[in-house]
C-alpha positions in Angstrom: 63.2 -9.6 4.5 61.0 -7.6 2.1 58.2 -8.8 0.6 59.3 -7.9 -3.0 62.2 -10.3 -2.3 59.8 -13.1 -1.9 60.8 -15.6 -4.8 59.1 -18.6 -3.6 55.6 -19.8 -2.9 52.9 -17.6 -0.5 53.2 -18.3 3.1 53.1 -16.3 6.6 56.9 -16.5 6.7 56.9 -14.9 3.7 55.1 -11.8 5.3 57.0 -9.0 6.6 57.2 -8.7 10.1 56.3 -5.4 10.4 53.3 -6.4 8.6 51.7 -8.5 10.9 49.4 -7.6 13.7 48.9 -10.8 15.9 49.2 -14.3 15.4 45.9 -16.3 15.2 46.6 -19.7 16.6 46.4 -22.5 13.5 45.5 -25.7 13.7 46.8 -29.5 13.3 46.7 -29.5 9.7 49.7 -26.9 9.9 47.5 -23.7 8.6 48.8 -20.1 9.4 46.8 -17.5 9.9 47.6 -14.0 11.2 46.3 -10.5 10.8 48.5 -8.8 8.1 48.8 -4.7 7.0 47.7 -5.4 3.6 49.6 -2.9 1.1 49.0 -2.4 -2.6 52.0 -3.6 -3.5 51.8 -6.9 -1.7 48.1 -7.3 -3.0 50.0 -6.9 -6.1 51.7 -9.7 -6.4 49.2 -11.8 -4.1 46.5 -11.4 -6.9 49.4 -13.2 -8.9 48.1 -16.0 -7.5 44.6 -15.7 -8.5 44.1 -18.7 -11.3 40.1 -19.9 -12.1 38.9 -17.4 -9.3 35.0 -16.1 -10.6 34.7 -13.0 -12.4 35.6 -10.1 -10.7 32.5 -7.8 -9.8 34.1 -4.7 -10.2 30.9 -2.4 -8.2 32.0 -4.6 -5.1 35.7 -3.7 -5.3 34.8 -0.1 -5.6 32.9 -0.4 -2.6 35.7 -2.0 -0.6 38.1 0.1 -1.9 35.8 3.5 -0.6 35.4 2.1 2.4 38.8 1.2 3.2 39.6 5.0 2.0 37.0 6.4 4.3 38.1 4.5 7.4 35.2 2.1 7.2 37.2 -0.8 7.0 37.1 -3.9 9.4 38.6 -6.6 9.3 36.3 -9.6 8.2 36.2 -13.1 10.3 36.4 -14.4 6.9 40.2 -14.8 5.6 42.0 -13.6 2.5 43.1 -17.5 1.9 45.9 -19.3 0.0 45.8 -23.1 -0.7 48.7 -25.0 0.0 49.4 -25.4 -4.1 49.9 -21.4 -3.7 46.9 -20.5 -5.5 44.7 -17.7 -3.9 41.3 -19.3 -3.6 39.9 -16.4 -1.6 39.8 -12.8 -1.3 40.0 -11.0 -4.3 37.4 -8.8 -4.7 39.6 -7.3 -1.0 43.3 -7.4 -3.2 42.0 -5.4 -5.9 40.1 -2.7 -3.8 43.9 -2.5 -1.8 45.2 -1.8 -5.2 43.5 1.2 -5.2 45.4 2.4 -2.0 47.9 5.0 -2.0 51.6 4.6 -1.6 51.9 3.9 2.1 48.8 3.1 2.9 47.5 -0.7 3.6 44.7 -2.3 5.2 44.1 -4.9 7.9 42.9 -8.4 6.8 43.0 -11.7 8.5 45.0 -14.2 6.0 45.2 -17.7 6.0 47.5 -19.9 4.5 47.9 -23.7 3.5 44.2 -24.3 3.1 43.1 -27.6 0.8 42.4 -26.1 -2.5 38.9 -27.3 -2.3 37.8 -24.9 0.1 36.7 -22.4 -2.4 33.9 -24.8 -2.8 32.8 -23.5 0.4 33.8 -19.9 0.7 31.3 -17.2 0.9 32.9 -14.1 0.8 31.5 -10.6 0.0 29.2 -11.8 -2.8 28.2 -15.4 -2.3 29.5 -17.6 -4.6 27.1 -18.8 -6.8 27.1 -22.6 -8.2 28.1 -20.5 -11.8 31.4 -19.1 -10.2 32.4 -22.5 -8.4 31.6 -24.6 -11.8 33.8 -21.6 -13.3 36.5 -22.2 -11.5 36.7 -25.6 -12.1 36.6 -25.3 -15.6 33.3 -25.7 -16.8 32.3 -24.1 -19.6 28.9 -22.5 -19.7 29.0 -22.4 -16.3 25.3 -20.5 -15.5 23.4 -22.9 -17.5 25.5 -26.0 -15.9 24.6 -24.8 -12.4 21.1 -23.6 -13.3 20.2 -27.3 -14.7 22.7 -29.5 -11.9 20.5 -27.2 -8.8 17.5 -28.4 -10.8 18.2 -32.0 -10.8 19.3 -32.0 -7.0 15.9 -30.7 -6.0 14.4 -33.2 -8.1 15.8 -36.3 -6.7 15.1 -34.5 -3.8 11.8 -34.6 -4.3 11.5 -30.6 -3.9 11.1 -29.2 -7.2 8.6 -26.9 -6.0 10.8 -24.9 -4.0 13.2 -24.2 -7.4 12.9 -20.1 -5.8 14.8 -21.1 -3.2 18.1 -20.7 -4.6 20.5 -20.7 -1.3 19.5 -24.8 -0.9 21.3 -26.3 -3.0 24.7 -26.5 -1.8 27.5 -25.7 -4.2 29.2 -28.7 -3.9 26.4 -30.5 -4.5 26.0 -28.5 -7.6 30.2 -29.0 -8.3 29.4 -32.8 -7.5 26.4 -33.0 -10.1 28.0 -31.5 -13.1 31.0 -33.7 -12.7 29.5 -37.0 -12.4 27.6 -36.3 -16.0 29.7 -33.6 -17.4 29.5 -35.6 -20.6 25.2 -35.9 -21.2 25.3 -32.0 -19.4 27.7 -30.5 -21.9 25.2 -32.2 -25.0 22.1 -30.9 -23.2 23.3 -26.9 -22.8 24.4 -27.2 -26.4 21.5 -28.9 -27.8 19.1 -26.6 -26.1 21.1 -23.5 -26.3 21.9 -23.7 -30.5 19.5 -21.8 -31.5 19.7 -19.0 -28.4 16.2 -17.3 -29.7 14.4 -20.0 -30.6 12.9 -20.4 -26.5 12.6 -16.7 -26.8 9.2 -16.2 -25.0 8.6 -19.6 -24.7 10.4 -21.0 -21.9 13.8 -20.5 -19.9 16.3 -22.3 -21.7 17.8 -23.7 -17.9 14.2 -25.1 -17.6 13.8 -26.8 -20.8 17.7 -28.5 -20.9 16.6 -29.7 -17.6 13.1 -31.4 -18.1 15.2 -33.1 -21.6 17.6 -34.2 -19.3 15.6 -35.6 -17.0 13.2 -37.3 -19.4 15.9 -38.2 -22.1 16.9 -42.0 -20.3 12.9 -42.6 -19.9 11.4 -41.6 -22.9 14.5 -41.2 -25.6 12.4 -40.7 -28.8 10.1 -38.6 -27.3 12.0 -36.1 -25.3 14.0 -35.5 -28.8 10.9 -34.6 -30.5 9.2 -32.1 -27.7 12.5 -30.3 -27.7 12.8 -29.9 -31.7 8.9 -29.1 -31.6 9.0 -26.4 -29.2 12.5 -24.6 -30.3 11.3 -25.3 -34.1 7.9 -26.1 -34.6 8.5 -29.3 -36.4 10.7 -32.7 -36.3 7.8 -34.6 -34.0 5.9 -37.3 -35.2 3.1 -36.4 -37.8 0.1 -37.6 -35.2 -2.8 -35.5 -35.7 -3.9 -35.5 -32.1 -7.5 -34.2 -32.4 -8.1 -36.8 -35.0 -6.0 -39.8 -32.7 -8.6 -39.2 -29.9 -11.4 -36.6 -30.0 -12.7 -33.3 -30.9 -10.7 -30.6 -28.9 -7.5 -32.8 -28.5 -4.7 -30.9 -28.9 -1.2 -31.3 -29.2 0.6 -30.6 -25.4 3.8 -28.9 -27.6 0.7 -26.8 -29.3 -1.1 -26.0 -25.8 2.5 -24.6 -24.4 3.1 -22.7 -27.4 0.2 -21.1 -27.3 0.0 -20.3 -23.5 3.4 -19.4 -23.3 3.3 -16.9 -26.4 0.3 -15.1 -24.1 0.8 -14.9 -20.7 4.7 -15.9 -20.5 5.6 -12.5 -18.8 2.8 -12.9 -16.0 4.1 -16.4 -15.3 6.5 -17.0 -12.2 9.8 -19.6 -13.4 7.9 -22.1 -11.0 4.6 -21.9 -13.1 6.6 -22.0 -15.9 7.9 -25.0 -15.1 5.1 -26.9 -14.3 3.3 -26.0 -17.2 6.5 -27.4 -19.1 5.8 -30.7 -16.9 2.2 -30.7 -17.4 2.7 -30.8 -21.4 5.9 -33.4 -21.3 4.2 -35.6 -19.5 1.1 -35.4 -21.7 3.1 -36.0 -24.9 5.2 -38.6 -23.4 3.0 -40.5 -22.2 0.4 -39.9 -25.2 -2.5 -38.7 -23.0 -4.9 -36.4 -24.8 -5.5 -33.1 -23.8 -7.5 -29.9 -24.2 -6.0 -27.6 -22.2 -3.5 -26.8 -20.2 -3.3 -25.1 -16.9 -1.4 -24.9 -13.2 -2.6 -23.1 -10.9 -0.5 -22.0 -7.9 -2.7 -23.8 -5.0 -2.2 -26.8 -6.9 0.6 -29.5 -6.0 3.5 -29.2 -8.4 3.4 -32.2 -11.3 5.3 -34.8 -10.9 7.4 -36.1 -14.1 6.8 -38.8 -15.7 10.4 -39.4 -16.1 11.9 -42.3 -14.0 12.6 -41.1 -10.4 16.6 -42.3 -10.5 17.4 -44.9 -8.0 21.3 -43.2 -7.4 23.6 -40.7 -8.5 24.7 -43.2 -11.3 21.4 -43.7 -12.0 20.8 -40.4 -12.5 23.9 -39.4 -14.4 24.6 -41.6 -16.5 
């Protein structure tokens, strides 16, 4: 049988037999696996199958695709892999590079079929899968500034905040997991905070500020609402002259990060950045004077003054 008479859905008895090298042994949950000759054609129509994958970084299929040319070529531990709803869930940076093949020619791969289509969620092939591509392929819209601001609020229950650099600890299911339990307040945040896209300009990461006015929106309703519109637009928070409120020197915390930001806001790290953003909320939440603002880096990181949720509902909702 040739593979171009293949009607039906992806499978290993779909593959021709020429095609395949050995059988890998699959397991109880009836998963086939077997090294296949990859050709372009048959990564032709396998990429057919591609629906919600992550963009395509077309550098690392020209990589691929030289080194399968040159001879280079091994084949990876990690499987091309179909899900049993026939939808290729990984693997296609490695189709489109066999594209590029000549008639004739195909490469090795190890493919795997029948997989639960949930196991892109933990795939890591080539270029790790970032929290962005996994929301992405489930739909989510914005997906950078989703997964930016979700990773953010798991290290925050976490109680690890300070360790935001750390990008590879957040799982991405955790992330997935995050974003769908308040896709509805998330969604409002990214828009509210990203509607004027220049307005943070030099000011603050917009991933940083939709995630300190999500965290302290449920604590402090009013308040958040007011820092955000004072910081993006300089106006729409309440009309209290601070130095006057309390003392000489007093100024207003959305005053203090403007003007620190709008100075040193290329010498500051995202983590000093962030602190300084926590320093000021909590000072203007909680209507605590202050005459300067500062972090230093041998300093713990600030707490928020936000309520520390209780639960994933807690948190979410």
């Amino acid at each position: 049988m040739k593979y171009s008479d293949t009607k039906g859905p992806i499978s290993l008895s779909s593959v021709p037999q020429n095609a395949i090298g050995h059988a890998v042994p699959g397991s109880k949950r009836d998963i086939e696996s077997a090294v296949i000759k990859v050709t372009p054609e048959m990564a032709k129509e396998w990429l057919k199958k591609n629906r919600s994958n992550r963009k395509v970084r077309e550098d690392r299929v020209d990589r691929y695709a030289e080194q399968m040319k040159d001879g280079e070529w091994m084949v990876s531990p990690d499987a091309i892999a179909f899900s049993y709803t026939d939808k290729l869930i990984n693997g296609q940076h490695r189709l489109k590079a066999i594209m590029q093949l000549g008639q004739g020619e195909s490469v090795e791969c190890l493919v795997a079929f029948g997989l639960d289509p949930d196991a892109f969620k933990i795939a890591d092939v080539g270029v790790k899968r970032t929290g962005a591509d996994v929301l992405r392929i489930e739909g989510f819209k914005s997906p950078e500034e989703k997964a930016a601001v979700c990773r953010l609020l798991a290290l925050w229950k976490q109680e690890r905040l300070e360790e935001l650099h750390r990008y590879e600890i957040v799982r991405n299911s955790v992330i997935v997991d995050i974003a769908t339990a308040c896709r509805e307040r998330l969604t409002e945040t990214i828009e509210k905070v990203g509607a004027d896209k220049k307005a943070l300009n030099g000011l603050m990461p917009r991933s940083l500020m939709a995630f300190a006015y999500f965290a302290y929106k449920p604590t402090f309703p009013e308040r958040a609402e007011f820092f955000l519109n004072g910081l993006m637009h300089g106006k729409n928070y309440p009309a209290l002259d601070w130095e006057e409120a309390y003392e000489e020197g007093v100024k207003n915390p959305i005053n203090l990060l403007d003007d620190k930001m709008r100075v040193n806001y290329k010498e500051y790290s995202r983590k000093a950045k962030l602190a300084l953003l926590v320093k000021a909320m909590n000072a203007y939440c909680l209507e605590r004077p202050m005459k300067q603002l500062r972090w230093r880096s041998n300093e713990s990181f600030p707490e928020l003054a936000a309520r520390k949720p209780a639960g994933e509902q807690d948190l979410f909702s």
